[in-house]
C-alpha positions as CSV (number, residue, x, y, z in Angstrom):
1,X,45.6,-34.5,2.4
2,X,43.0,-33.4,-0.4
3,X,44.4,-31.3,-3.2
4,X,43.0,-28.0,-3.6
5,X,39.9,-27.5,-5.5
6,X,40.3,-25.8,-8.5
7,X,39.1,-22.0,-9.1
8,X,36.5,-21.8,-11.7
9,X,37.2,-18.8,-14.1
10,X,34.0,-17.0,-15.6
11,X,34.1,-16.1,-18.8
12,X,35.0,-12.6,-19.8
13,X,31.7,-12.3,-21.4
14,X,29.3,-13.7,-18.9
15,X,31.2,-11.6,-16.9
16,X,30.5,-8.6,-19.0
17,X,27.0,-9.3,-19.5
18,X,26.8,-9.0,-15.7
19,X,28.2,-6.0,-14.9
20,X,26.2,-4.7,-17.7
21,X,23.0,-5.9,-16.2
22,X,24.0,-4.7,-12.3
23,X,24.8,-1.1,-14.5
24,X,21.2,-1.1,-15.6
25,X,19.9,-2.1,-12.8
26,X,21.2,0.6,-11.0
27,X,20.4,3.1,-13.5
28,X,16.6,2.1,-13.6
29,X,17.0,2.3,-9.3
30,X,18.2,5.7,-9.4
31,X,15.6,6.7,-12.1
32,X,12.9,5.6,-10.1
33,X,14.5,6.9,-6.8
34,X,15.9,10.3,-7.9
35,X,12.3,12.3,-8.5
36,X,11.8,11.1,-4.9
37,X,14.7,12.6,-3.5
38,X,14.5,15.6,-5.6
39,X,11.0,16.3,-3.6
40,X,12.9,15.7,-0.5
41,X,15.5,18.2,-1.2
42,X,13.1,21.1,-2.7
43,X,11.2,20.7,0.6
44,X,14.0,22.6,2.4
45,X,14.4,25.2,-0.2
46,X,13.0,28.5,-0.9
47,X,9.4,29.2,-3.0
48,X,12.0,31.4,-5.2
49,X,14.4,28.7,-5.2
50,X,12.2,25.8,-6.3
51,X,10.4,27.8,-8.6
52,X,13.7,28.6,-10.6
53,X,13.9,27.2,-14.5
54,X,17.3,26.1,-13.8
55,X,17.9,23.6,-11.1
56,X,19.7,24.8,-8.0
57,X,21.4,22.5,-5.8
58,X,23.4,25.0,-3.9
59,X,20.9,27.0,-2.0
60,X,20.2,28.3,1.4
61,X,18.3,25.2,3.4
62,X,15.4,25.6,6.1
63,X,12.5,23.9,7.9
64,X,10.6,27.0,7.3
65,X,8.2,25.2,4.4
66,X,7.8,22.5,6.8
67,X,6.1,24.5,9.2
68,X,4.1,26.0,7.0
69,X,2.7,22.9,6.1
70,X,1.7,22.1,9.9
71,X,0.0,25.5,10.8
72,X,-2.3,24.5,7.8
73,X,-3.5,21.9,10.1
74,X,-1.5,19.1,8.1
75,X,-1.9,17.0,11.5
76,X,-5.8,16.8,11.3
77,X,-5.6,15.1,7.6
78,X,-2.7,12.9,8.8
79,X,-4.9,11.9,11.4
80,X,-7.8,11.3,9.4
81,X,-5.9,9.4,6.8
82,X,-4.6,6.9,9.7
83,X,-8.2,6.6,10.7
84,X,-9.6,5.7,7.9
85,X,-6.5,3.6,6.2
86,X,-6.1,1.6,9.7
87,X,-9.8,0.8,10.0
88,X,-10.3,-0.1,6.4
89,X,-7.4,-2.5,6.7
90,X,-8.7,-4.1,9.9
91,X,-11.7,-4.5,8.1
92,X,-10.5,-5.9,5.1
93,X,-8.5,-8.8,7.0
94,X,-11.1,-9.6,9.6
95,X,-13.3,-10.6,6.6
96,X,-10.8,-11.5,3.6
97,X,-9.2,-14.5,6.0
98,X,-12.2,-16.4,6.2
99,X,-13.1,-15.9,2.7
100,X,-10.0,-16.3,1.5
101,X,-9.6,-19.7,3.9
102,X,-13.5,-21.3,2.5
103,X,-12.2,-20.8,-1.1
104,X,-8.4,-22.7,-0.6
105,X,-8.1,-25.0,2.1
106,X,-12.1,-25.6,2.9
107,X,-13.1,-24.8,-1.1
108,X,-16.7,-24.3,-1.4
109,X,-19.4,-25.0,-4.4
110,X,-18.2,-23.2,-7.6
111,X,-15.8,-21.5,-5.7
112,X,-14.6,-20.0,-8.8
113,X,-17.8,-18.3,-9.7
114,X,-17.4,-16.4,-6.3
115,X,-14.1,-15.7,-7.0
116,X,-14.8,-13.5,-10.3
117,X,-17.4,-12.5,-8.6
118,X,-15.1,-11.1,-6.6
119,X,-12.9,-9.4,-8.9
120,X,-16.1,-8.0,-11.2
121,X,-16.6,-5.5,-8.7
122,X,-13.2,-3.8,-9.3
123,X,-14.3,-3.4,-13.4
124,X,-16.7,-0.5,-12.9
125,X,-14.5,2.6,-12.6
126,X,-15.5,4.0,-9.1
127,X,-16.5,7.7,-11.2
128,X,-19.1,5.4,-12.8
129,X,-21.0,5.0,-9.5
130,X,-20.2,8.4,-7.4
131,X,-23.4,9.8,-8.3
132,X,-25.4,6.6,-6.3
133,X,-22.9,6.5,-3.5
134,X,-23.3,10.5,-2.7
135,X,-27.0,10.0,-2.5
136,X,-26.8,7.2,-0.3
137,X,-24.1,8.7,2.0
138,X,-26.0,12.1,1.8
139,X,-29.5,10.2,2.8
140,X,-27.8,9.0,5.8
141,X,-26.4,12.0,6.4
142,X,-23.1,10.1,6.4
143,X,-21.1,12.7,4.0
144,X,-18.1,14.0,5.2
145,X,-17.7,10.9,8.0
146,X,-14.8,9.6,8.6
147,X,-16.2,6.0,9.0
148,X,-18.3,5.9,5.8
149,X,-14.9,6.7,3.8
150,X,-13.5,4.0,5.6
151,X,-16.5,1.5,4.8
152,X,-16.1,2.5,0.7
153,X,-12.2,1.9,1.4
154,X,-13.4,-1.6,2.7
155,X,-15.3,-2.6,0.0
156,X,-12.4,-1.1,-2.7
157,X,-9.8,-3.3,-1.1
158,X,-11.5,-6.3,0.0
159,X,-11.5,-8.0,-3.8
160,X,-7.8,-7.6,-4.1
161,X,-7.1,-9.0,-0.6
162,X,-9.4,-12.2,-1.1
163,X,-7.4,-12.9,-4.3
164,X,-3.8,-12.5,-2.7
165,X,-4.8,-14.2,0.5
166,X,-6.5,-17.1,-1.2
167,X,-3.1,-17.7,-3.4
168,X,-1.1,-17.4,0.5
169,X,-3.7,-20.9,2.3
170,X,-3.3,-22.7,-1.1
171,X,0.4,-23.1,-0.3
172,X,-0.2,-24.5,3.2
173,X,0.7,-28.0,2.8
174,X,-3.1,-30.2,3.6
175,X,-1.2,-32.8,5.5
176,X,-0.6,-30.1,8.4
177,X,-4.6,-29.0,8.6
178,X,-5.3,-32.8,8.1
179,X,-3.6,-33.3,11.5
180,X,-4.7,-31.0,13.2
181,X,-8.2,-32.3,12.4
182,X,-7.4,-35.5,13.9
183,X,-6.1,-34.3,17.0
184,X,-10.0,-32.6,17.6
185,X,-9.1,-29.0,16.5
186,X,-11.8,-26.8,15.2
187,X,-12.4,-24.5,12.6
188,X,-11.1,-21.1,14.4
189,X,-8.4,-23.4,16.0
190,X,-7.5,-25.0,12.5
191,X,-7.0,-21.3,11.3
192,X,-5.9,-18.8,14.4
193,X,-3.3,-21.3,15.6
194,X,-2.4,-23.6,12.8
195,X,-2.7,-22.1,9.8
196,X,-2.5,-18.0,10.3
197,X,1.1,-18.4,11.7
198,X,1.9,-20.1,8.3
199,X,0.8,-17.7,5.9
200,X,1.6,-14.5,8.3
201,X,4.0,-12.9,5.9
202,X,1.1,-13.4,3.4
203,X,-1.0,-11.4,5.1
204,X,0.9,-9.0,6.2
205,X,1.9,-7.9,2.8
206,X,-2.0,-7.8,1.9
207,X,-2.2,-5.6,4.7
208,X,0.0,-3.4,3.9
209,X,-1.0,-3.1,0.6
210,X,-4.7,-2.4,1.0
211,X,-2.8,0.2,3.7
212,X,-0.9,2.0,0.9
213,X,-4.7,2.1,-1.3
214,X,-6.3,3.1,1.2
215,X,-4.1,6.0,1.8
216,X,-3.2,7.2,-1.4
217,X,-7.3,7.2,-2.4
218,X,-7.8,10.6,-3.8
219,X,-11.2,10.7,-5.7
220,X,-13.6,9.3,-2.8
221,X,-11.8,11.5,-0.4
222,X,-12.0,14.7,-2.6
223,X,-15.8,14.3,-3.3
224,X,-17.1,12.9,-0.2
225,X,-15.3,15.2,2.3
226,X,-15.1,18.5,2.9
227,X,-13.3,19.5,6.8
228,X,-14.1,17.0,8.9
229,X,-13.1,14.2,7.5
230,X,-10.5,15.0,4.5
231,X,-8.1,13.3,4.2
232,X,-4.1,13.7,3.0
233,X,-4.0,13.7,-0.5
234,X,-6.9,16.2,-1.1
235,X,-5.3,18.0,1.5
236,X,-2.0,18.1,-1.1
237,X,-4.2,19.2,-3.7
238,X,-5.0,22.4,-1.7
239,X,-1.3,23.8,-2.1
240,X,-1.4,24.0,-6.1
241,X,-2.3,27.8,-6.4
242,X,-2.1,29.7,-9.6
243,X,-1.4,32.5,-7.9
244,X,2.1,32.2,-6.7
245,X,4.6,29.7,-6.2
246,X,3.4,26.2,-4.0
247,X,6.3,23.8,-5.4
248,X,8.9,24.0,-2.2
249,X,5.4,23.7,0.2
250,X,4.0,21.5,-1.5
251,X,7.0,19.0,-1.6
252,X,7.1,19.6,2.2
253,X,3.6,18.3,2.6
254,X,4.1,16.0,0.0
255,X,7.3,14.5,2.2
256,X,5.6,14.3,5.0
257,X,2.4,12.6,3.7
258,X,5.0,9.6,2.6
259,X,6.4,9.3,5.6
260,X,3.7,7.2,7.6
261,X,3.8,4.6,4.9
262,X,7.5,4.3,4.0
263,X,8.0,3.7,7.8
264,X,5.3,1.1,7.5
265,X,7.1,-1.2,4.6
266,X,10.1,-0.4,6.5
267,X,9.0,-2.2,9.7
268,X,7.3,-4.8,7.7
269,X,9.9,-5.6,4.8
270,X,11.1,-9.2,6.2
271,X,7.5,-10.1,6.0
272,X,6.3,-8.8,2.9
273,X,9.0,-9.8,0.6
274,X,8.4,-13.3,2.1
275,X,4.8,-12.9,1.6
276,X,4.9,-11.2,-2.1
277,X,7.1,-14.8,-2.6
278,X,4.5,-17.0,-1.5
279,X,2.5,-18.7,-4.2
280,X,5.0,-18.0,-6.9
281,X,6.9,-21.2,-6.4
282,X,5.5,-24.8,-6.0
């Protein structure tokens, strides 16, 4: 019969230093949470309520904002924004795979050129070139259109998703590709059914992120829409009234706005925390 393995004992300070760092952990959690929650709970409150200098936590609770916020036509922006965030995103990944694929597992001449190249076009603030892309869009009588937004949302996006996807097929291991070159695959066969499976959690966590850009855009939306096509967060905008109080409507639009993409990470969590991993370790 083995003896027992003896029971380690941590020392009282390593301890303490631990429960010191789960403390602050917490506490920097709850900061970042708490303003969140905050807009939750003032959604269900009264204008005279929210509005009060004091902070009142017991206070008579309705949907009444939140109703408000839909005969404003909230569901037209939503729909708009889901338009133009889901087609952007599409977009985005039907031509930042490929890319991404020639400049890591097939890498191309000078591939790093393109790949600053890449980049340099997120260094010009977009307010530097508004002026150019409202006469264009107004020449083609493409102002306030739903799919032009979602074309400039293409082209914001598509730098940052090249450069995350390209760091996802470097970490595919070449002896697998190599293989499957051997056994007569071709190129969309080599990366639909060999490779894409591999770095799926890579991709969906680009995806989502260039969903959340896409969403949260504010200046493009604001200046190159009007009713048509506007979007949610101009639509937000629209509540902040000097004239009277907005805060408890406004956090009820504000709450609903998030919702879309909080379910969105929620559903894809398991993927993108493996995919935000991939290409840190070697």
């Amino acid at each position: 019969m083995s003896a027992p393995r003896p029971v380690r004992k941590v020392p009282v300070r390593k301890r303490a230093v631990g429960a010191a760092i789960t403390l602050v952990t917490w506490v920097i959690v709850l900061g970042f949470f708490f303003p969140v929650a905050w807009m939750v709970f003032t959604a269900f409150k009264s204008e005279s309520a929210a509005a009060t200098s004091t902070p009142t936590f017991f206070t008579e609770l309705s949907l009444d904002r939140f109703q408000a916020v839909l005969d404003r036509g909230f569901a037209a922006y939503l729909t708009n924004s889901l338009t133009a965030s889901v087609m952007s995103t599409v977009i985005v990944l039907l031509l930042a795979i490929p890319a991404a694929y020639g400049l890591s597992v097939r890498p191309l001449i000078k591939s790093t050129d393109a790949l600053f190249f890449f980049i340099s076009t997120r260094f010009m603030p977009v307010a530097a070139a508004i002026i150019p892309i409202y006469l264009v869009l107004q020449g083609l009588g493409a102002l306030d259109n739903i799919s032009a937004l979602s074309i400039l949302y293409v082209g914001m996006n598509l730098p940052l998703a090249v450069w995350m996807m390209r760091s996802f097929f470097a970490e595919v291991p070449l002896e697998i590709i190599e293989a499957a070159q051997i056994d007569g695959a071709r190129f969309w066969t080599e990366l639909v059914r060999v490779v894409l499976p591999i770095v799926a959690p890579g991709i969906a966590a680009a995806a989502l992120i260039c969903f959340i850009f896409a969403w949260n855009e504010y200046f493009l939306a604001n200046l190159l829409t009007s009713t048509v096509a506007r979007t949610t967060p101009p639509f937000l905008g629209s509540f902040v009234d000097g004239r009277g109080q907005f805060l408890a409507v406004l956090s009820a639009a504000a709450t609903l706005a998030v919702l879309p993409v909080v379910i969105a990470g929620w559903l894809a969590q398991k993927r993108l925390v493996r995919g935000l991993a991939m290409g840190a370790i070697k």
